[in-house]
C-alpha positions as CSV (number, residue, x, y, z in Angstrom):
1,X,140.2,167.9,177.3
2,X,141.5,165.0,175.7
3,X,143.1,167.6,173.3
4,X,145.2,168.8,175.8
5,X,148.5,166.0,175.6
6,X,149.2,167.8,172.1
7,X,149.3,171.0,173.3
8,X,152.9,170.3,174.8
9,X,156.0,169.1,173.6
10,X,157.0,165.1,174.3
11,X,159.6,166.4,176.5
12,X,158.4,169.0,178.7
13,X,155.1,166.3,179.5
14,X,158.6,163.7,180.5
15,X,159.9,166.2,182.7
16,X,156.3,167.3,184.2
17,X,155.9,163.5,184.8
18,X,159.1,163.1,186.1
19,X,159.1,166.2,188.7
20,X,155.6,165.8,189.5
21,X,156.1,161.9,190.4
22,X,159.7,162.5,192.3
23,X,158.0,164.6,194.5
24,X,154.7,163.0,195.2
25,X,155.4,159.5,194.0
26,X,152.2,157.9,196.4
27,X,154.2,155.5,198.6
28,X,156.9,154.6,196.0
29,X,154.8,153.2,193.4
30,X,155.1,155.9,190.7
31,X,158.9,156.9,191.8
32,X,160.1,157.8,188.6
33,X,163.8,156.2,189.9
34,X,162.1,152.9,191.5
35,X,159.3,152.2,189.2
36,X,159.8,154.1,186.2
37,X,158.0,151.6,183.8
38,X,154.8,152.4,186.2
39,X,155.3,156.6,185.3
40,X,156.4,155.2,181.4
41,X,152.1,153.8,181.3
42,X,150.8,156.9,182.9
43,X,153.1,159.0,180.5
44,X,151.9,156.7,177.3
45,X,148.4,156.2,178.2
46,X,147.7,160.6,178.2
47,X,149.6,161.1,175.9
48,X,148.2,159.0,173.3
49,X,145.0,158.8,174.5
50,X,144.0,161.4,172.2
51,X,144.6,159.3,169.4
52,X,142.2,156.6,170.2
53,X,139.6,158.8,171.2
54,X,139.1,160.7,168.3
55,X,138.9,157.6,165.8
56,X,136.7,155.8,168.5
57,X,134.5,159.1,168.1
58,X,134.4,159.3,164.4
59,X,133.6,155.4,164.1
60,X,131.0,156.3,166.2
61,X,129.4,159.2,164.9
62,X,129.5,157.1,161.4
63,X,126.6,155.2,162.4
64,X,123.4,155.6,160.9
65,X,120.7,157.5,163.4
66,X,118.3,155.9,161.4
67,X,118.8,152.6,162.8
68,X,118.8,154.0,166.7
69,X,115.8,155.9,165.6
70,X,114.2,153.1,164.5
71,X,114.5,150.7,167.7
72,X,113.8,153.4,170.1
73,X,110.4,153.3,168.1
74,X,109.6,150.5,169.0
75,X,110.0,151.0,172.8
76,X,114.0,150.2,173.4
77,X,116.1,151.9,176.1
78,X,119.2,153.5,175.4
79,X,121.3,151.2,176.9
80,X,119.5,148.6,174.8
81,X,119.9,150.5,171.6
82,X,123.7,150.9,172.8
83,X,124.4,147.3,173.0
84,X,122.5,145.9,170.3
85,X,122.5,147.9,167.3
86,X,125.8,150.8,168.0
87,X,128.5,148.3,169.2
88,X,127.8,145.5,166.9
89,X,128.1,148.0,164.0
90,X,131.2,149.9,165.6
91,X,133.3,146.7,167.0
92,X,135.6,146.6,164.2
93,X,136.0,149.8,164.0
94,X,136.8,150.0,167.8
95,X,139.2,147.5,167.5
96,X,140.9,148.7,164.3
97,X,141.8,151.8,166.2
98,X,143.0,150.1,169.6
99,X,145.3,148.1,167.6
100,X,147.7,150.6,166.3
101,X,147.6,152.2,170.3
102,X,150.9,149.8,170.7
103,X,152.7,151.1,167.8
104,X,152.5,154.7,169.2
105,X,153.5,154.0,171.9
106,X,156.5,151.7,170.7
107,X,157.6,155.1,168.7
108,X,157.3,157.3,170.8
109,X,160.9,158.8,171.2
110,X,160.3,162.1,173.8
111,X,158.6,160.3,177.1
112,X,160.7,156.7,176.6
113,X,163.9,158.8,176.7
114,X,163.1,160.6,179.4
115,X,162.0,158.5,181.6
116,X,163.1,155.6,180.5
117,X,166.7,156.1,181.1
118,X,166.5,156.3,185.4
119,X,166.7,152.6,185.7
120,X,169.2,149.9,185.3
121,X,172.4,149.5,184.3
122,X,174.6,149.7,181.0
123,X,172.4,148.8,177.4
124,X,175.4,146.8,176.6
125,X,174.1,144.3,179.2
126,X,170.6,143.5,178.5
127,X,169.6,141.5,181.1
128,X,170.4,143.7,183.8
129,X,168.5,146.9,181.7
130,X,165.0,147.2,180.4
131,X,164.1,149.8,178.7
132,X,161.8,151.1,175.9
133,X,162.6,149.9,172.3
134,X,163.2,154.0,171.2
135,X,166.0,154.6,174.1
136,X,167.6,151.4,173.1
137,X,168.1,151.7,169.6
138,X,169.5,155.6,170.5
139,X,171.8,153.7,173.0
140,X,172.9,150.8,170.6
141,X,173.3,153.1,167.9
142,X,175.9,155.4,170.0
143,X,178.0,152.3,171.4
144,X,182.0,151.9,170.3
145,X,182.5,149.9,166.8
146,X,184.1,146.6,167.1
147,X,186.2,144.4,165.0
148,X,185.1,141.2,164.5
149,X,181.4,140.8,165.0
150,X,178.5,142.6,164.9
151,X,178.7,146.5,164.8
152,X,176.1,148.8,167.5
153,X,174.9,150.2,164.4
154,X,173.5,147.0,162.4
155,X,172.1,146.0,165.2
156,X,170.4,149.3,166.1
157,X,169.2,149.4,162.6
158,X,167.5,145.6,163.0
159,X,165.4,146.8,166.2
160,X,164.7,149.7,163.8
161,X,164.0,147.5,160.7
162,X,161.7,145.6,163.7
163,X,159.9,148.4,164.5
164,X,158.8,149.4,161.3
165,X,157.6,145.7,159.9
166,X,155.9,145.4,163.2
167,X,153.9,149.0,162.5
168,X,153.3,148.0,158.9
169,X,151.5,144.6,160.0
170,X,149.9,146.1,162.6
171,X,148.3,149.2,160.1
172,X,147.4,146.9,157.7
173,X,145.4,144.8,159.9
174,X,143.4,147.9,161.6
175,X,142.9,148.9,158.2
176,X,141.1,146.1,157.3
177,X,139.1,145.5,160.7
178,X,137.9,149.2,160.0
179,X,137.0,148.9,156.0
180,X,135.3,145.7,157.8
181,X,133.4,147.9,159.9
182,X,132.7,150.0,157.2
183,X,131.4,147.4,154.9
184,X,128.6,146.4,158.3
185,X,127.7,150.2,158.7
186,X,127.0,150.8,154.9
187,X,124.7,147.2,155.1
């Protein structure tokens, strides 16, 4: 079930989102043209999901049964066994993989598009427009050169440039939480 975000293209989940919610938008809270940020979580949360679920579960599943074995032996509950020995053993791990959640959903081009272009006015004025960091470098990035200043294009290409140092940090922390996790499974 949790498979089933990456059976569809990025695009045809935006438009599912955004016909679904235009026509049964539960009292205007997920109106795709009032409250599009709310629909933008919704549409981010399923479709990465997936992601996070399936590195939770193989952190998981990397545990050693022995351990579990060993303190339901000796007259533990599950829950107990849980608590104590599993999530102590999987808490880097866990968090490792809930850190790069953000960077997906920073990148993702398809859904912020989509949706995120019903509200607000021109990008050229950024206080009046808030959008996802995707459609505004596409927007930047197609704005009229100007002489004398800054051009659209360098300054799409910073956010960009952003983007990427933000998603290298970020990988290189989770990657060392999990080895970290790892190095207390292996113990």
């Amino acid at each position: 079930m949790a498979s089933l975000p990456l059976a569809m293209p990025g695009l045809v989940v935006a438009f599912s989102y955004f016909v679904f919610f235009s026509k049964y938008s539960l009292y205007g809270f997920f109106d795709p043209f009032l409250n599009p940020g709310h629909v933008l979580v919704l549409a981010y949360i399923i479709r990465k999901m997936l992601f996070t679920v399936r590195l939770v579960f193989t952190s998981v599943i990397q545990t050693p049964e022995e351990l579990e074995e060993a303190t339901r032996s000796l007259g533990a509950r599950r829950a107990r066994v849980i608590r104590r020995i599993v999530l102590p053993l999987v808490w880097y791990c866990v968090v490792a993989v809930l850190l790069p959640g953000p960077i997906y959903i920073l990148s993702e081009v398809s859904v912020s598009v989509t949706i995120g272009a019903l509200k607000g006015g021109p990008i050229a004025n950024p206080s009046t427009h808030a959008v996802p960091i995707t459609y505004a470098i596409a927007e930047i990035f197609t704005l009229p050169s100007v002489t004398g200043g800054t051009q659209p294009q360098a300054r799409a290409a910073a956010l960009a440039a952003l983007l990427m140092v933000t998603e290298v940090a970020v990988i290189a922390i989770a990657s060392r939480l999990a080895r970290r996790g790892q190095a207390l499974i292996t113990l």
